[in-house]
ZASE-863891 format. One record per atom (N, C-alpha, C): residue in one letter; chain; atom name; y negated, x, z negated. Coordinates in nm, 4 decimals, padded with zeros to 6 digits, m for minus. Atoms other than C-alpha are relative to their C-alpha. Example, Ala and Ser with C-alpha at 12.3 -4.5 7.8 and 13.67 -1.06 7.14 Angstrom:
2
@r:A | c:A | a:N | north:00.1190 | east:00.0890 | up:00.0000
@r:A | c:A | a:CA | north:00.4500 | east:01.2300 | up:m00.7800
@r:A | c:A | a:C | north:m00.1200 | east:00.0900 | up:00.0000
@r:S | c:A | a:N | north:00.1190 | east:m00.0820 | up:00.0060
@r:S | c:A | a:CA | north:00.1060 | east:01.3670 | up:m00.7140
@r:S | c:A | a:C | north:m00.1090 | east:m00.0770 | up:m00.0730
//
This chain:
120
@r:X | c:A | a:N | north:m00.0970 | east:m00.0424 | up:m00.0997
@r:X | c:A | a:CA | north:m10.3779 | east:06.7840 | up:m07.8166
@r:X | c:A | a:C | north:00.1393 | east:m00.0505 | up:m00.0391
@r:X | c:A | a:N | north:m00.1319 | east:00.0211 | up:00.0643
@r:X | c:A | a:CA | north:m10.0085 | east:06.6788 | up:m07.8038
@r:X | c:A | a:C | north:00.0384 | east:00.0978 | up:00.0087
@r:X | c:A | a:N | north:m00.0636 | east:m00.1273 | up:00.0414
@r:X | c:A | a:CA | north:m09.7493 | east:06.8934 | up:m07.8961
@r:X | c:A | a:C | north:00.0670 | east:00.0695 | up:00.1854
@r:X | c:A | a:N | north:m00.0465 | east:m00.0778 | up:m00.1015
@r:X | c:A | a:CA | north:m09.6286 | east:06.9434 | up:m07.5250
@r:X | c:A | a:C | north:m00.1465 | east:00.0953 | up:00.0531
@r:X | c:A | a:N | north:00.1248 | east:m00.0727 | up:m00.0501
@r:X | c:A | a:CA | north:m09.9975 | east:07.0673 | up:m07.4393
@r:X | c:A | a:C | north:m00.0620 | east:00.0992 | up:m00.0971
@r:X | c:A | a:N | north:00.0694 | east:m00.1321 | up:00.1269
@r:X | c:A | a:CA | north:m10.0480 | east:07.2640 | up:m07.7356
@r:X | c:A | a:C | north:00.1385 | east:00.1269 | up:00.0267
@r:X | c:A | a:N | north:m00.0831 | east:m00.0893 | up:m00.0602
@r:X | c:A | a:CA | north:m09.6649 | east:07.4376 | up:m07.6320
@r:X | c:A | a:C | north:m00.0242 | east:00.0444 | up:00.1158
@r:X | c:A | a:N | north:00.0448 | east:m00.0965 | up:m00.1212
@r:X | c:A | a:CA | north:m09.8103 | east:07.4963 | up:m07.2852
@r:X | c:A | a:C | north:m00.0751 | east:00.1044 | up:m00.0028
@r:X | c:A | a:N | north:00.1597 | east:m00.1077 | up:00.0271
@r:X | c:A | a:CA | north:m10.1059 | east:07.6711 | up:m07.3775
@r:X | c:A | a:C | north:00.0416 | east:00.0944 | up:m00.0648
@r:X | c:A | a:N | north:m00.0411 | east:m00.1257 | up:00.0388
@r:X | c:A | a:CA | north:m09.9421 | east:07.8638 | up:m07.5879
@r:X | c:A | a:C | north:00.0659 | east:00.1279 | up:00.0500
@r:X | c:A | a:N | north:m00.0063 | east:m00.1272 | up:m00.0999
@r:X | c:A | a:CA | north:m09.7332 | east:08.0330 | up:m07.3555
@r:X | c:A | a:C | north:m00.0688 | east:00.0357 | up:00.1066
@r:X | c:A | a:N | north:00.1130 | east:m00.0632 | up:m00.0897
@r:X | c:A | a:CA | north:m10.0108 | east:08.0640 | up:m07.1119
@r:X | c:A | a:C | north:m00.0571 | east:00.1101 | up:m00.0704
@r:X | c:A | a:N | north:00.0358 | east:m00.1335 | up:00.0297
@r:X | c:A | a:CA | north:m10.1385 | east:08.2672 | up:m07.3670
@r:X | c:A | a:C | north:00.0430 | east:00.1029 | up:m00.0280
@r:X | c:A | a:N | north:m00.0980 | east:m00.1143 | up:00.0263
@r:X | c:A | a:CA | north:m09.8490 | east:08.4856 | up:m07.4726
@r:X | c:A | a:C | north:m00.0180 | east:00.0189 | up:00.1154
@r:X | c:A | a:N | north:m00.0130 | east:m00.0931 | up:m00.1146
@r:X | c:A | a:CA | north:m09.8188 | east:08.5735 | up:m07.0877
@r:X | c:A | a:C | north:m00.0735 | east:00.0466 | up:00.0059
@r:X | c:A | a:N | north:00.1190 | east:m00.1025 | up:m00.0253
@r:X | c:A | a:CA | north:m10.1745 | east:08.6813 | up:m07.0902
@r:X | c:A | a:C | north:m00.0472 | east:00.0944 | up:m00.0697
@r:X | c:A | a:N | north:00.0058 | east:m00.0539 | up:00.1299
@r:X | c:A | a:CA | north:m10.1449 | east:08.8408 | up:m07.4161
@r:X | c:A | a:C | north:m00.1878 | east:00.0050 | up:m00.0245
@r:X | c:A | a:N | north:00.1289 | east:00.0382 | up:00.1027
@r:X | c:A | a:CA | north:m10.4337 | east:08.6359 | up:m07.5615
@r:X | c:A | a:C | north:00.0413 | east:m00.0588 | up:m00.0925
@r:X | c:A | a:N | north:m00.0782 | east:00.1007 | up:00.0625
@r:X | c:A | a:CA | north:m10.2407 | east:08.5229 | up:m07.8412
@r:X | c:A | a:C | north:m00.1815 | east:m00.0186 | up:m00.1051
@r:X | c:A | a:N | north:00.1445 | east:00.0397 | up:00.0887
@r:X | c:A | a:CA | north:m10.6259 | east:08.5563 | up:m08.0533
@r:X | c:A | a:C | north:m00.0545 | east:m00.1163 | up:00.0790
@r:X | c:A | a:N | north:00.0739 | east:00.1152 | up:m00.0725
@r:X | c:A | a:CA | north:m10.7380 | east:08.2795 | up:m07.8003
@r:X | c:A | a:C | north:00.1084 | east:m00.0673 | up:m00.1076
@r:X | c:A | a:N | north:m00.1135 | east:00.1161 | up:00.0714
@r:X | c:A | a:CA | north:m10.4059 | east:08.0958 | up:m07.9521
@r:X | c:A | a:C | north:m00.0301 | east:m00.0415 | up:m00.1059
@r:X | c:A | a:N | north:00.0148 | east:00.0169 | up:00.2122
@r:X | c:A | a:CA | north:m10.4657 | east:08.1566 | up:m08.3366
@r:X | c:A | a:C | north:m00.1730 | east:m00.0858 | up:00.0111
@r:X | c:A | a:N | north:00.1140 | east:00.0533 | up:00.0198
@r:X | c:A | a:CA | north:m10.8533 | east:08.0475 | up:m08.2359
@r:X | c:A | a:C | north:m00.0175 | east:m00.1803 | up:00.0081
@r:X | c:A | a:N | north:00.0121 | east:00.1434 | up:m00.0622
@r:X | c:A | a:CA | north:m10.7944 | east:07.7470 | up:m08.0661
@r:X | c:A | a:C | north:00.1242 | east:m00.1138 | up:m00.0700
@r:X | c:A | a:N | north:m00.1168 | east:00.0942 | up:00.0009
@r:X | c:A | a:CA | north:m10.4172 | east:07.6230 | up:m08.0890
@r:X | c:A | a:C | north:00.0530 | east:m00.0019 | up:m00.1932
@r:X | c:A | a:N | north:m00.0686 | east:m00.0061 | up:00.1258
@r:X | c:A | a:CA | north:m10.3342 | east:07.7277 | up:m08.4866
@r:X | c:A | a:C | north:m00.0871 | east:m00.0611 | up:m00.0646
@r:X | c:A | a:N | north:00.0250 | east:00.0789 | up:00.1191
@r:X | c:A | a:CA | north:m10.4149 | east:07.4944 | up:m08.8010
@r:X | c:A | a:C | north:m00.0422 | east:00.1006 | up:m00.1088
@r:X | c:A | a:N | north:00.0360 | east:m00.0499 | up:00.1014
@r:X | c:A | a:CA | north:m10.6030 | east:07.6829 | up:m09.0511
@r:X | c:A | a:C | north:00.0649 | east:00.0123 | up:m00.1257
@r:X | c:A | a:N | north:m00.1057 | east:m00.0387 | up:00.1536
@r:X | c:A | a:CA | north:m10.3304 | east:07.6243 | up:m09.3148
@r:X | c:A | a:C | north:00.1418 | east:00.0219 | up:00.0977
@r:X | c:A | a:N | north:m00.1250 | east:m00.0922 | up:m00.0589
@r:X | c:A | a:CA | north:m10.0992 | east:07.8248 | up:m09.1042
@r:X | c:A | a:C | north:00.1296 | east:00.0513 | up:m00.0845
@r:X | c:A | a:N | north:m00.0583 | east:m00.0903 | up:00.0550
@r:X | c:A | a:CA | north:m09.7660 | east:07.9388 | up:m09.2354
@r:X | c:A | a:C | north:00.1130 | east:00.0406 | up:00.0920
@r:X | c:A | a:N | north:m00.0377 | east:m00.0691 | up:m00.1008
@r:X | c:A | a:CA | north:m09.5994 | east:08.1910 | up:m09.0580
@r:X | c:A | a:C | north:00.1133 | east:00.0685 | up:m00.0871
@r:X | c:A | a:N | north:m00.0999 | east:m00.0510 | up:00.0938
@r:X | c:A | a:CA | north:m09.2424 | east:08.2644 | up:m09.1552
@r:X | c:A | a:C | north:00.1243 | east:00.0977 | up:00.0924
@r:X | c:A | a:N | north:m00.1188 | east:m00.0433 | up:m00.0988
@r:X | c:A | a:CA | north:m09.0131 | east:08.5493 | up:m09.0018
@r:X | c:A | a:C | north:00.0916 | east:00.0517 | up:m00.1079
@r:X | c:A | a:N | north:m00.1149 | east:00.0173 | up:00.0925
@r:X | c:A | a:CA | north:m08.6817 | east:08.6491 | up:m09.1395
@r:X | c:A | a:C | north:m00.0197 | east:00.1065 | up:m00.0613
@r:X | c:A | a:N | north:m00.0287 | east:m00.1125 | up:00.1062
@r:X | c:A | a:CA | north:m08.7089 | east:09.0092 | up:m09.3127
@r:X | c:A | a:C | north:m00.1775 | east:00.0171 | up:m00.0696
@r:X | c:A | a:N | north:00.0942 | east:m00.0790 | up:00.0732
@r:X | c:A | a:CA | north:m08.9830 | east:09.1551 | up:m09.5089
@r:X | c:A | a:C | north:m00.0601 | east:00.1229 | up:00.0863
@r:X | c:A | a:N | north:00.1103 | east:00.0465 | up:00.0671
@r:X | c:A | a:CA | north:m09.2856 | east:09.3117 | up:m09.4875
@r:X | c:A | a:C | north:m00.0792 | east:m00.1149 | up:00.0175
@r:X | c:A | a:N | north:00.0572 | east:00.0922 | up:m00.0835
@r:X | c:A | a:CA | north:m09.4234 | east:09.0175 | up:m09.3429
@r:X | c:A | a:C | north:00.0327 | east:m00.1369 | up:m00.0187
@r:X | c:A | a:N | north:m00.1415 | east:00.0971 | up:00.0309
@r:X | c:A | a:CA | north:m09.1536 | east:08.7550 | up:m09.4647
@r:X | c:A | a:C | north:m00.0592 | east:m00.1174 | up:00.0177
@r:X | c:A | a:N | north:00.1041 | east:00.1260 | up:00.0177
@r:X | c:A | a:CA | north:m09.4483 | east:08.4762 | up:m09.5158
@r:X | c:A | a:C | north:m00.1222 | east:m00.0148 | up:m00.0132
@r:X | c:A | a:N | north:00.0968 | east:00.0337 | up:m00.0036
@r:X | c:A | a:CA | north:m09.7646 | east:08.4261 | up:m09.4428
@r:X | c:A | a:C | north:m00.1077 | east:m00.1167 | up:m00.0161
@r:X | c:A | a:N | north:00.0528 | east:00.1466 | up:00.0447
@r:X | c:A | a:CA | north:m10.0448 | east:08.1416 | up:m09.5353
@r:X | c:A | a:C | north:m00.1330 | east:00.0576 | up:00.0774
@r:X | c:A | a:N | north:00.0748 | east:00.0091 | up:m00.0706
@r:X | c:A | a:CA | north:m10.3301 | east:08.1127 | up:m09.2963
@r:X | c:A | a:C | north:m00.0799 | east:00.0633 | up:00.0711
@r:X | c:A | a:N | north:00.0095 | east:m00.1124 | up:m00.1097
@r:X | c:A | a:CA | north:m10.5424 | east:08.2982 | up:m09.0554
@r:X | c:A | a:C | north:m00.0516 | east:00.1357 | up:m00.0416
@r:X | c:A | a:N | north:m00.0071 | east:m00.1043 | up:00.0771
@r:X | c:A | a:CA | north:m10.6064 | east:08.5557 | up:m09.3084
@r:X | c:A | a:C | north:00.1120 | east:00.1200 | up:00.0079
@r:X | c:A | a:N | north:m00.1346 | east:m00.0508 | up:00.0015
@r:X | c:A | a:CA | north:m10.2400 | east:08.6430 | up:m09.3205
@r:X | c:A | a:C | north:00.0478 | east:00.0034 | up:00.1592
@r:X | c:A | a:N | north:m00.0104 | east:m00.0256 | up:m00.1507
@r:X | c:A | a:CA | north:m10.2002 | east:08.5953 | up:m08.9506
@r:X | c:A | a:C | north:m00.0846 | east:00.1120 | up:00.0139
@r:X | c:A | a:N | north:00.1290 | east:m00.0930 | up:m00.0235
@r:X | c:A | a:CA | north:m10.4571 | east:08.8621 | up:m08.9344
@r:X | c:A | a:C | north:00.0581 | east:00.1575 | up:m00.0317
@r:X | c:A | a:N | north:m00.0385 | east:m00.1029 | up:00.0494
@r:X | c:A | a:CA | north:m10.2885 | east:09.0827 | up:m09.1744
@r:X | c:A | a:C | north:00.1493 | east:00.0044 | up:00.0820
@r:X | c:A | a:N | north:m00.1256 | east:m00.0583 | up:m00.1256
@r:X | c:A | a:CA | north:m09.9555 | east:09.0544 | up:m08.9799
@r:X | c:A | a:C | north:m00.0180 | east:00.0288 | up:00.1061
@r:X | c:A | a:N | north:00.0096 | east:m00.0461 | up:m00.1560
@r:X | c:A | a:CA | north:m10.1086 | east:09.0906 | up:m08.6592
@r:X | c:A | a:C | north:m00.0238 | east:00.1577 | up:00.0022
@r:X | c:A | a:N | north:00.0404 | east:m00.1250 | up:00.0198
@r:X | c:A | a:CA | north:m10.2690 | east:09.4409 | up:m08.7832
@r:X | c:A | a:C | north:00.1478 | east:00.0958 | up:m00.0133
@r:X | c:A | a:N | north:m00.1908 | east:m00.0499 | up:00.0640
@r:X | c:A | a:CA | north:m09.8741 | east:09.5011 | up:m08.9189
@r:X | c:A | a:C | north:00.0264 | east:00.0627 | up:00.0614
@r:X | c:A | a:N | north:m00.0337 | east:m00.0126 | up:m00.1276
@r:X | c:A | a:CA | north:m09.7747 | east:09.4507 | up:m08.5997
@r:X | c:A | a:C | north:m00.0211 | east:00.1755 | up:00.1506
@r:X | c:A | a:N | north:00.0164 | east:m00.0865 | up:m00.0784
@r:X | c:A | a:CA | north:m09.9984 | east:09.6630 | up:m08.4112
@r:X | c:A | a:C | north:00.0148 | east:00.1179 | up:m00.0261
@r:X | c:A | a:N | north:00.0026 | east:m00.1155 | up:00.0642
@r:X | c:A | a:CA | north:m09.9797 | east:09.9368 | up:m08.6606
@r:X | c:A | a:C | north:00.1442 | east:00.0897 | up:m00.0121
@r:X | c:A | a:N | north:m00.0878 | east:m00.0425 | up:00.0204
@r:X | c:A | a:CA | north:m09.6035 | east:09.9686 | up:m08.6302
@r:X | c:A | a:C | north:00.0892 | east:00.0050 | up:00.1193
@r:X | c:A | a:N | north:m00.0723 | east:m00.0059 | up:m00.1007
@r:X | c:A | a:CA | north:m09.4853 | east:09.8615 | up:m08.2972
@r:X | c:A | a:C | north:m00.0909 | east:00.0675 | up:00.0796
@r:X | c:A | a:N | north:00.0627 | east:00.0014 | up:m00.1551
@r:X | c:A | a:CA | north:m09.5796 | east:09.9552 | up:m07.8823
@r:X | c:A | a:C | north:00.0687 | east:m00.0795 | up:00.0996
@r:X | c:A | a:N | north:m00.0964 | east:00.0978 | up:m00.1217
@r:X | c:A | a:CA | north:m09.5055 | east:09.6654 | up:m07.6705
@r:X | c:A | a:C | north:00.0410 | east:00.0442 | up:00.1267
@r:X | c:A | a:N | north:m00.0214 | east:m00.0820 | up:m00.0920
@r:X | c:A | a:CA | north:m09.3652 | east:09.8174 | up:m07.3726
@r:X | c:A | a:C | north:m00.0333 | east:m00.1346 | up:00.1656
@r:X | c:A | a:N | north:m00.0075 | east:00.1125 | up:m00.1187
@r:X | c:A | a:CA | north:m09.2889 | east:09.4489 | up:m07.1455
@r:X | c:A | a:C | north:00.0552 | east:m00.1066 | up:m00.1366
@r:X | c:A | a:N | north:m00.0160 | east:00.1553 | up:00.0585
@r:X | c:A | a:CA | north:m09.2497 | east:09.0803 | up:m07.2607
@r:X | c:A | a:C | north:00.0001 | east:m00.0838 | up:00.0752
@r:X | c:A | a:N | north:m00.0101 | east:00.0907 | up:m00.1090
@r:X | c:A | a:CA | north:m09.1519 | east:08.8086 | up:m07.1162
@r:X | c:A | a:C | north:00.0275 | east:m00.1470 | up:m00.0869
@r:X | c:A | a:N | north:m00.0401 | east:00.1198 | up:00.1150
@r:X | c:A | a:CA | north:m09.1384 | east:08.4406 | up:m07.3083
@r:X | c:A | a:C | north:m00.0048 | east:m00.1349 | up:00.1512
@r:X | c:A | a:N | north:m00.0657 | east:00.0830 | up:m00.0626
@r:X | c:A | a:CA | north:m08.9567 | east:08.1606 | up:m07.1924
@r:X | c:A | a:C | north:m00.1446 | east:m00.1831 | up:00.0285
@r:X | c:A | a:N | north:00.0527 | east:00.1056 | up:00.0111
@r:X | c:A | a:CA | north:m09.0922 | east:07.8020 | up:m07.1067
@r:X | c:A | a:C | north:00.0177 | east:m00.0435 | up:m00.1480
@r:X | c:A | a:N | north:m00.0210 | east:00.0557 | up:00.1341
@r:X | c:A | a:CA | north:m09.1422 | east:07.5652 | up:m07.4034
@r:X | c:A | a:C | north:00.1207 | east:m00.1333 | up:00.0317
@r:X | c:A | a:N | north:m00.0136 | east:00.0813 | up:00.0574
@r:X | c:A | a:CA | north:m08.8884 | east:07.3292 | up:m07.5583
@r:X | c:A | a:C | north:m00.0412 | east:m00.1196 | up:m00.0766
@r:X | c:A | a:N | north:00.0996 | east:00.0690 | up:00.0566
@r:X | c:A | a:CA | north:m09.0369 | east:07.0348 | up:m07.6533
@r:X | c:A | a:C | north:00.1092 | east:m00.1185 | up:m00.0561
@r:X | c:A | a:N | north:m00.0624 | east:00.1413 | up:00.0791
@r:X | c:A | a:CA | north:m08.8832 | east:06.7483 | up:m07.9346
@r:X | c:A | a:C | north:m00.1129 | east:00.0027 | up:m00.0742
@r:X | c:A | a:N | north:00.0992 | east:00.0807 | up:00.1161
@r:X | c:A | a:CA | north:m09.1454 | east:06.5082 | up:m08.0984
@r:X | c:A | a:C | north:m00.1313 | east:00.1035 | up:m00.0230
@r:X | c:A | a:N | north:00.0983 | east:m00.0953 | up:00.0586
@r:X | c:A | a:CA | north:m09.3666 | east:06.7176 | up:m08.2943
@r:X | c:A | a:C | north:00.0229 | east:00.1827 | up:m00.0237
@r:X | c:A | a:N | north:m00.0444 | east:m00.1452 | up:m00.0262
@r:X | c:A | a:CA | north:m09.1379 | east:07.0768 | up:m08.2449
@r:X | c:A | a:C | north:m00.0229 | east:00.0465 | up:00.1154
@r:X | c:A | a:N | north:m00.0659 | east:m00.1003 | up:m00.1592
@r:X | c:A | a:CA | north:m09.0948 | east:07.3422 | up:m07.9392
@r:X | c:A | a:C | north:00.0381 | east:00.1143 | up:m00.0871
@r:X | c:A | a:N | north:m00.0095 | east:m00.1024 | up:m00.0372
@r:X | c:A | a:CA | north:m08.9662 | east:07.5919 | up:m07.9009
@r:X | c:A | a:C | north:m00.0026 | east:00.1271 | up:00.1253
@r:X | c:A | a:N | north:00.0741 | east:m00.1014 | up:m00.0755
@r:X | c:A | a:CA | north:m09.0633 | east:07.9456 | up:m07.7226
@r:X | c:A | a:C | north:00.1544 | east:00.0947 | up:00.0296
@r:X | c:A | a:N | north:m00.0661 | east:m00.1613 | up:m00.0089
@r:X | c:A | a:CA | north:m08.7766 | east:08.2702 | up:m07.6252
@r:X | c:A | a:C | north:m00.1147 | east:00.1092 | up:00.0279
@r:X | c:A | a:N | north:00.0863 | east:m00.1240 | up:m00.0402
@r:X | c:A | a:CA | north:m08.9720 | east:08.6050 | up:m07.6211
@r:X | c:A | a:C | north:00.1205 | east:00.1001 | up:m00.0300
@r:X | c:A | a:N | north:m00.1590 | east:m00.0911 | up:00.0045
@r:X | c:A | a:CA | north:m08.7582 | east:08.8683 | up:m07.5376
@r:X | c:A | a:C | north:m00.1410 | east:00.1272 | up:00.0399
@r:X | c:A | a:N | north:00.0585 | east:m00.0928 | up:00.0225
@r:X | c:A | a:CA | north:m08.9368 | east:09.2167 | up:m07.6041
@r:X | c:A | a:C | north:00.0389 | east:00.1365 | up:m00.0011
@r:X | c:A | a:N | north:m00.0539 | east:m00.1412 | up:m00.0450
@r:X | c:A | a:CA | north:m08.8853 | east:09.5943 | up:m07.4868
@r:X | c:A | a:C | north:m00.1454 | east:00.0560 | up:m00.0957
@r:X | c:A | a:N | north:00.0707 | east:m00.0624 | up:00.0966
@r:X | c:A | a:CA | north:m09.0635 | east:09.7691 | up:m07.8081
@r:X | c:A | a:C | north:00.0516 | east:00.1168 | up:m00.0357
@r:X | c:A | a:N | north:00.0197 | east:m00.1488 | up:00.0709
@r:X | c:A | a:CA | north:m09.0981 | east:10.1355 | up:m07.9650
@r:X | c:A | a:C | north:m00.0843 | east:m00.0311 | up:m00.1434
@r:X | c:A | a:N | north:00.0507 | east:m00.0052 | up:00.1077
@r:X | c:A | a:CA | north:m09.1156 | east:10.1354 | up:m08.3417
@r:X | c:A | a:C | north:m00.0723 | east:00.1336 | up:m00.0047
@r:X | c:A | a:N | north:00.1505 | east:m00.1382 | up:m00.0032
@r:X | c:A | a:CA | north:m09.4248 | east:10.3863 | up:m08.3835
@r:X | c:A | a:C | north:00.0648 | east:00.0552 | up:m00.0830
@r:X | c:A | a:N | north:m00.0481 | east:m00.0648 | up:00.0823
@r:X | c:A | a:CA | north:m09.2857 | east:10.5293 | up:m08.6949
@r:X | c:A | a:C | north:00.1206 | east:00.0418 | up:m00.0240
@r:X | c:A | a:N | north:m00.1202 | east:m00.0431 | up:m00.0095
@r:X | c:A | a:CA | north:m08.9472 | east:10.6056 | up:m08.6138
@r:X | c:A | a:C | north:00.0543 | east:00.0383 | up:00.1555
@r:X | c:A | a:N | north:m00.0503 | east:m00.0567 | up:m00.1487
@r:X | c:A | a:CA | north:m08.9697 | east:10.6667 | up:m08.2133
@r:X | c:A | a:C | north:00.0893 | east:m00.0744 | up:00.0338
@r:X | c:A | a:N | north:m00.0776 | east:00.0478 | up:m00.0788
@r:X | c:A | a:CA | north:m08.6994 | east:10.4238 | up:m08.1520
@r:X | c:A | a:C | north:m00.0246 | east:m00.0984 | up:00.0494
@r:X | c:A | a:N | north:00.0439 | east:00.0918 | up:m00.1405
@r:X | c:A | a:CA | north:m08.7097 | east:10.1857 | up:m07.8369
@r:X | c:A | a:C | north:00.1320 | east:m00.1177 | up:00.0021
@r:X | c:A | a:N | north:m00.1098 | east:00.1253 | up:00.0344
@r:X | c:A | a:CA | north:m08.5229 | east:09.8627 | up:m07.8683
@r:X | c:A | a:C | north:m00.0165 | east:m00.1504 | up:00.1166
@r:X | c:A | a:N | north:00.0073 | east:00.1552 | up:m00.0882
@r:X | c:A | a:CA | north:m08.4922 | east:09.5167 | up:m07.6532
@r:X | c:A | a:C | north:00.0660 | east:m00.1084 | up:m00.1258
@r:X | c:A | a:N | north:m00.0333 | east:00.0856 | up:00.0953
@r:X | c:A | a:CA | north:m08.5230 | east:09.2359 | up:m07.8697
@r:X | c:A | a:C | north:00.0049 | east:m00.1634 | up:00.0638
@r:X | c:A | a:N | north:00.0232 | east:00.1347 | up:m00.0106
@r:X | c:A | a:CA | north:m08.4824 | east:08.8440 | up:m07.8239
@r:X | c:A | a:C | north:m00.0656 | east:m00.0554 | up:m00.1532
@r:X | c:A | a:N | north:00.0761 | east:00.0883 | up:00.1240
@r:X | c:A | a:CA | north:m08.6477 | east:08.6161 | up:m08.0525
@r:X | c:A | a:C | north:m00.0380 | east:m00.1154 | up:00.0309
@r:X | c:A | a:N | north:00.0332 | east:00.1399 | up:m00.0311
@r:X | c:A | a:CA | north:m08.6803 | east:08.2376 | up:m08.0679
@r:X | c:A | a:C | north:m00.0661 | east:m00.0081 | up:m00.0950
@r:X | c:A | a:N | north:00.1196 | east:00.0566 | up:00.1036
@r:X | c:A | a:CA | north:m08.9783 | east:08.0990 | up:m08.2420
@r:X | c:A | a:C | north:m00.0115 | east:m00.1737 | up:00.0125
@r:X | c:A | a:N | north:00.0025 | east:00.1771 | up:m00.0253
@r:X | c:A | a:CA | north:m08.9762 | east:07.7508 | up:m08.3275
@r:X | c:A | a:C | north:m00.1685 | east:m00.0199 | up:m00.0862
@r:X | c:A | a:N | north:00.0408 | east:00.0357 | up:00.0272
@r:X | c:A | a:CA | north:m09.2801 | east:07.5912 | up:m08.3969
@r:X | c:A | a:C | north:m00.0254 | east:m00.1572 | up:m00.0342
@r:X | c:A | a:N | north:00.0161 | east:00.1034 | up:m00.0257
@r:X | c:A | a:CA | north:m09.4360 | east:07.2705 | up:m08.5366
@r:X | c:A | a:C | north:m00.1417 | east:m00.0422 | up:m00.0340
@r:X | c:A | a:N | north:00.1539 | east:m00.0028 | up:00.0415
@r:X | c:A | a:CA | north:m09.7632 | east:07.1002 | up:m08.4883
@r:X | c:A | a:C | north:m00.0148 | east:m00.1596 | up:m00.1001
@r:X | c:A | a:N | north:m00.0005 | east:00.0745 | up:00.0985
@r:X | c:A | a:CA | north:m09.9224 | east:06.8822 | up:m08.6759
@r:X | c:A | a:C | north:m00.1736 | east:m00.0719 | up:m00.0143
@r:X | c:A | a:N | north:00.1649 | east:00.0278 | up:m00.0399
@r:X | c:A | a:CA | north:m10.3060 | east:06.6764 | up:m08.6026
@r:X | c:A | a:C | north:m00.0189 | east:00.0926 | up:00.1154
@r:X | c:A | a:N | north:00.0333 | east:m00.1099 | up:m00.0862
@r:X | c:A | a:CA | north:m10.2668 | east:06.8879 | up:m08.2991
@r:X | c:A | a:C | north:m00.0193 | east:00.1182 | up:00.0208
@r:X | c:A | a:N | north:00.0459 | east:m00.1410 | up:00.0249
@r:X | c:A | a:CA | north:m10.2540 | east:07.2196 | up:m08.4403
@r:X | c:A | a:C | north:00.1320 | east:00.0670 | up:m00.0414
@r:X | c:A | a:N | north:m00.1014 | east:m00.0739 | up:00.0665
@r:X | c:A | a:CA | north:m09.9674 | east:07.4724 | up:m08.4987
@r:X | c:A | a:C | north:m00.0592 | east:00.0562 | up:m00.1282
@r:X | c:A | a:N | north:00.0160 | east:00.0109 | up:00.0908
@r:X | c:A | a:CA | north:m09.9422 | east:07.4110 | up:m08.8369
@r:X | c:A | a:C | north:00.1211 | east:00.1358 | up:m00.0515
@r:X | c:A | a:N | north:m00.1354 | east:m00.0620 | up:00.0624
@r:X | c:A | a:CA | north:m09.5726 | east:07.6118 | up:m08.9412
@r:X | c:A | a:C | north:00.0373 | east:00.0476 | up:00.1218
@r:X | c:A | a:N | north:m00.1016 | east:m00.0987 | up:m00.1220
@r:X | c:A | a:CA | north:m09.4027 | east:07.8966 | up:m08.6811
@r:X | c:A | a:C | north:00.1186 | east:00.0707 | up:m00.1239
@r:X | c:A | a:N | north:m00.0765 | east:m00.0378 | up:00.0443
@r:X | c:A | a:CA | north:m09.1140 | east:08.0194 | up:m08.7860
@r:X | c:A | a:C | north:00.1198 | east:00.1131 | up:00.1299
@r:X | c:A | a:N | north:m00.0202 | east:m00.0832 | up:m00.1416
@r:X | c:A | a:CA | north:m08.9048 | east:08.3481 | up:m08.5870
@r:X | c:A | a:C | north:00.1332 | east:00.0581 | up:m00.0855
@r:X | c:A | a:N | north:m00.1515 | east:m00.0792 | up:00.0015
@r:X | c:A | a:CA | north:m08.5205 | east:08.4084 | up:m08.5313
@r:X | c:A | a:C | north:00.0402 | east:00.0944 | up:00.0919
@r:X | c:A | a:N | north:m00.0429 | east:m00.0985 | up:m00.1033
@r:X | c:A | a:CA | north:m08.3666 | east:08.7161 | up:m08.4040
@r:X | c:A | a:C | north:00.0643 | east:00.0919 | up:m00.1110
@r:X | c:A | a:N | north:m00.0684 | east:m00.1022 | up:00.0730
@r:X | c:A | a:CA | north:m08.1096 | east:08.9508 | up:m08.5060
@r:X | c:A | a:C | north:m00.0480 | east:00.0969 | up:m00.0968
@r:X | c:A | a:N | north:00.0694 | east:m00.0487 | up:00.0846
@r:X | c:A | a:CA | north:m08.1999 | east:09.1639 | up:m08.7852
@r:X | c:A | a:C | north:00.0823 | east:00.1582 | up:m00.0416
@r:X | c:A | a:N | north:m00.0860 | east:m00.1464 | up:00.0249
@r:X | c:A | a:CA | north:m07.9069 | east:09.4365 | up:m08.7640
@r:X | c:A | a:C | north:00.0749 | east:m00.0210 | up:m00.0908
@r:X | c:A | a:N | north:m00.0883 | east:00.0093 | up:00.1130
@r:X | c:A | a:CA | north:m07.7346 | east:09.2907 | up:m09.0979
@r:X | c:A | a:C | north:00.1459 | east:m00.0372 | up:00.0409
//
């Protein structure tokens, strides 16, 4: 796949929230998945995608989502997901943005990486 058809698909699947179709199909088995704070900070392949996805579900409640078209240079895109979440363990309800840049690599999102305010 090229990288603009591997960025389409991807947000086809974020809107349908099949991102497990994504990690099955569109991600590179030596995955590394890097967001900016801790617990989660870095991940290495669909193991660790696995264990952050569990993170995920174990700490947030997605309320609405909405992610942007893709950006596309060479072998990068980028995604916006902008997210109306409830941290489970603290009850509070937040609207977040977040740009995720990815890059592929033999046709596979090889490296994601995710910016968004962090409160510091």
């Amino acid at each position: 796949m090229t990288t603009e058809q591997v960025a389409n698909q991807l947000v086809a699947y974020c809107r349908n929230n099949e991102e497990s179709k994504a990690y099955q199909e569109l991600y590179s088995p030596e995955i590394t998945s890097i967001e900016m704070v801790e617990p989660m900070k870095e991940v290495q392949g669909f193991e660790g995608l696995a264990k952050k996805g569990q993170w995920w579900k174990e700490n947030f409640e997605v309320h609405a989502n909405k992610v942007s078209e893709p950006l596309i240079a060479d072998n990068h895109f980028t995604v916006r997901f902008w997210m109306d979440t409830t941290h489970k363990p603290s009850g509070q309800r937040t609207q977040m943005n977040e740009l995720a840049v990815y890059e592929v690599k033999d046709g596979k999102i090889w490296r994601e990486q995710f910016f968004y305010n962090t409160g510091e």
